[in-house]
C-alpha positions in Angstrom: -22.7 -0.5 11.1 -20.2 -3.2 13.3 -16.6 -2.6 12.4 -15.0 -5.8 12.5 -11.3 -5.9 13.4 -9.3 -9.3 12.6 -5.6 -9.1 13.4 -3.6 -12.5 12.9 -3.0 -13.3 16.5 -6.6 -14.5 16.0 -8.0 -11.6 17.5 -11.9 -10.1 16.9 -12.9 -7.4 18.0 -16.2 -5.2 17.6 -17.1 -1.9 17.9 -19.2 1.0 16.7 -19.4 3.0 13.9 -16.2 3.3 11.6 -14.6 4.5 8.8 -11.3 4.5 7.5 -9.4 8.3 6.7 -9.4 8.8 3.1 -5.5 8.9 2.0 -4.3 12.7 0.8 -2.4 12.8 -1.5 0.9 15.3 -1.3 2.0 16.1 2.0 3.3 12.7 4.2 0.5 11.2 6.2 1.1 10.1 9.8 -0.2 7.1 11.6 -0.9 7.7 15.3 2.5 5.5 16.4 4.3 7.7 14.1 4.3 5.3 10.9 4.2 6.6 7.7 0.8 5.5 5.4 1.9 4.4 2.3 0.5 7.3 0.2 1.4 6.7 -3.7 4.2 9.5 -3.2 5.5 7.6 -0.4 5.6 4.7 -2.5 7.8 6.8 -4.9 9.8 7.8 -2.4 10.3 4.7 -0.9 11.5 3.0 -4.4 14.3 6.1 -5.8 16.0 6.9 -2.6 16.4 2.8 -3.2 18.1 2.8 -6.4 21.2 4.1 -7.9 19.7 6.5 -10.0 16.3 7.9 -9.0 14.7 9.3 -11.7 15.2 12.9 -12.9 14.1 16.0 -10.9 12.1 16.6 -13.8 10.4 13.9 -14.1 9.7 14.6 -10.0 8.3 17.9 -10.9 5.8 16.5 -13.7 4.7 14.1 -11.3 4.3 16.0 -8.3 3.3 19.6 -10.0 0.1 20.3 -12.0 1.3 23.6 -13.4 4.7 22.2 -14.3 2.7 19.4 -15.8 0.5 22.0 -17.9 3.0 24.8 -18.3 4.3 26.2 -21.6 6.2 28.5 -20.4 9.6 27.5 -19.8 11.3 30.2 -17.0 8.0 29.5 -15.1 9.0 25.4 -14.9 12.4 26.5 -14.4 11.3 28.9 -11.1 8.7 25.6 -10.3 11.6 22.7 -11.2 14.1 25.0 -8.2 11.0 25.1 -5.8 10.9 21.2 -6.0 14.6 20.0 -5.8 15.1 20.8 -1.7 11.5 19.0 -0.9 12.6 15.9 -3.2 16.4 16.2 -1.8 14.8 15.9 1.7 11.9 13.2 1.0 14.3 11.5 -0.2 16.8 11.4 2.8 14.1 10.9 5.2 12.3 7.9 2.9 16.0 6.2 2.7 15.9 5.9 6.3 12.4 4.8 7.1 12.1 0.7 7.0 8.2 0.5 8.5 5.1 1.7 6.7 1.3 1.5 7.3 -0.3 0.4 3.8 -4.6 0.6 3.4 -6.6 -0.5 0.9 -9.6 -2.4 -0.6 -9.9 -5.8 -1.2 -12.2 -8.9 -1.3 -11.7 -11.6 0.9 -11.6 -15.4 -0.5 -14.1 -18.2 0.9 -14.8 -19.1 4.4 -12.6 -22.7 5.2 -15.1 -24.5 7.3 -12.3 -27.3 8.4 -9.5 -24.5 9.4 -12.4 -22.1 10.9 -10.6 -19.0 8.8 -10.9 -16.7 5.7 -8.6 -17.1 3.1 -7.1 -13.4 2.5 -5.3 -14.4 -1.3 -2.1 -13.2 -0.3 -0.5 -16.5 -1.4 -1.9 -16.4 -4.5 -2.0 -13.1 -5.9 0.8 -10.9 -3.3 1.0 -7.8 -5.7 -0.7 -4.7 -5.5 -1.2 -2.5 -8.5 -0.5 0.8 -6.9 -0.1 3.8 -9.2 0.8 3.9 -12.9 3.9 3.4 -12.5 4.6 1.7 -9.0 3.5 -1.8 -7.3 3.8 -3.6 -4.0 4.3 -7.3 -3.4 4.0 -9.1 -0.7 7.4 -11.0 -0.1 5.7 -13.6 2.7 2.1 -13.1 1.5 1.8 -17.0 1.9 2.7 -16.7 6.0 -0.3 -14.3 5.6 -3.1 -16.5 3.9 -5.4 -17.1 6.3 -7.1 -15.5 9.2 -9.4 -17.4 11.7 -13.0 -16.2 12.9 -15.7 -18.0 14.5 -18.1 -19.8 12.2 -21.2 -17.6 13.6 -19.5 -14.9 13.3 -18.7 -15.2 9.9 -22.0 -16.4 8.6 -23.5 -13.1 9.8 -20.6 -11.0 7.9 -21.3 -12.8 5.1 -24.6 -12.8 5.5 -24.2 -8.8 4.8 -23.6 -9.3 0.9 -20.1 -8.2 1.0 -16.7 -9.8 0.5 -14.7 -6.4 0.1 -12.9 -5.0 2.7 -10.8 -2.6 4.0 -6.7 -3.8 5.1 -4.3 -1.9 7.2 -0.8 -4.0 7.0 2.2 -2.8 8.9 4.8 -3.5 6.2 8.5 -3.2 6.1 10.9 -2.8 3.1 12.8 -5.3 1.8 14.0 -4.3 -1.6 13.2 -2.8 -4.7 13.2 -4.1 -8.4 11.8 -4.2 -11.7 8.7 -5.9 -12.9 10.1 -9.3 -14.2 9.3 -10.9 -11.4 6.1 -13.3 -11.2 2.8 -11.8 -9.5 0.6 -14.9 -10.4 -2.9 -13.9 -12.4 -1.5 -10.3 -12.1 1.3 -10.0 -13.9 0.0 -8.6 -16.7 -0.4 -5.2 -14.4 3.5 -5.6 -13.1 4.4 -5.0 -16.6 7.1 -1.9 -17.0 6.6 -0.7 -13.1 8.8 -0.2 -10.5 8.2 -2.7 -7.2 8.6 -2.3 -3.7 9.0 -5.4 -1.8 8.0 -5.3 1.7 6.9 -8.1 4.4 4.0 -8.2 6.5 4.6 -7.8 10.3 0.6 -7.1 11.2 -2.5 -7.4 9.5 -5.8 -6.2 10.1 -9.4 -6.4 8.0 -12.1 -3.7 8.6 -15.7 -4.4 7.8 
């Protein structure tokens, strides 16, 4: 297995075997430059130390705790609910401060654009990300990012593999936060009710 690497400078490069860490959830991840990977609790973080009013420490603890989650006993949530506070206090301060993440995930790249010599990526189409339940991305300049060149040869024989989904690592930066009333194209249905961080691309990459 050939793991393809496409960054937007136009740059290919191949090596060996690879696969990409499996995000854990809980503890912050670190990349090897010492940005964060956008974990779905990062993502939380990243959108209440944002706003006004984050949400409740309760509604921290039910997300973050199994046993408060399942608990009926209501000195043991209390005893859980004062182990949580300091650790949200201080994800909190440190996600206020932090502007540059690492975001990973899966998905399929467009058609191949014989006249252009590039992949489209579908950023400029569809720019949201349907993250968690209750949190999304979008893609502020997703339309900067449409399109990444690769020799036609090349891209034949990826093709030729029987697979269009693939694995992206963005280096993203936070621009804002907001509700879900704004448009995410085909998508929108899935923005409905959730809290969005904007961020803009400043690198992209594609794994095969």
């Amino acid at each position: 297995m050939f793991r393809v690497v496409v960054a937007m400078s136009i740059l290919l490069v191949l090596t060996g075997c690879f696969t990409l860490p499996i995000l854990q959830f809980g503890e912050p991840s670190v990349y090897s430059n010492g940005i964060r990977i956008l974990t779905p609790d990062e993502v939380m973080y990243a959108y209440e130390s944002r706003v006004d009013k984050p949400m409740a420490y309760t509604s921290f603890a039910y997300y973050l705790s199994k046993e408060y989650r399942r608990s009926r006993n209501e000195f043991r949530r209390h005893d859980i609910l004062g182990q949580i506070i300091p650790v949200v206090d201080a994800r909190l301060d440190e996600a206020a401060s932090r502007k540059e993440y690492v975001l990973r995930f899966e998905r399929d790249i467009g058609e191949y654009h014989f006249r252009t010599g590039a992949f489209h990526t579908g950023f400029a189409r569809v720019g949201y990300l349907h993250y968690t339940a209750n949190y999304g991305i979008y893609f502020v300049n997703g339309k900067e990012w449409d399109m990444f060149s690769m020799p036609e040869d090349r891209a034949r024989d990826i093709i030729r593999r029987g697979t269009r989904t693939v694995q992206w690592e963005a280096r993203v930066r936070v621009t804002s936060v907001g509700r879900d009333k704004l448009s995410y194209g085909p998508l929108s249905f899935l923005a409905n009710n959730r809290k969005v961080v904007n961020v803009a691309i400043k690198d992209l990459k594609v794994y095969w």
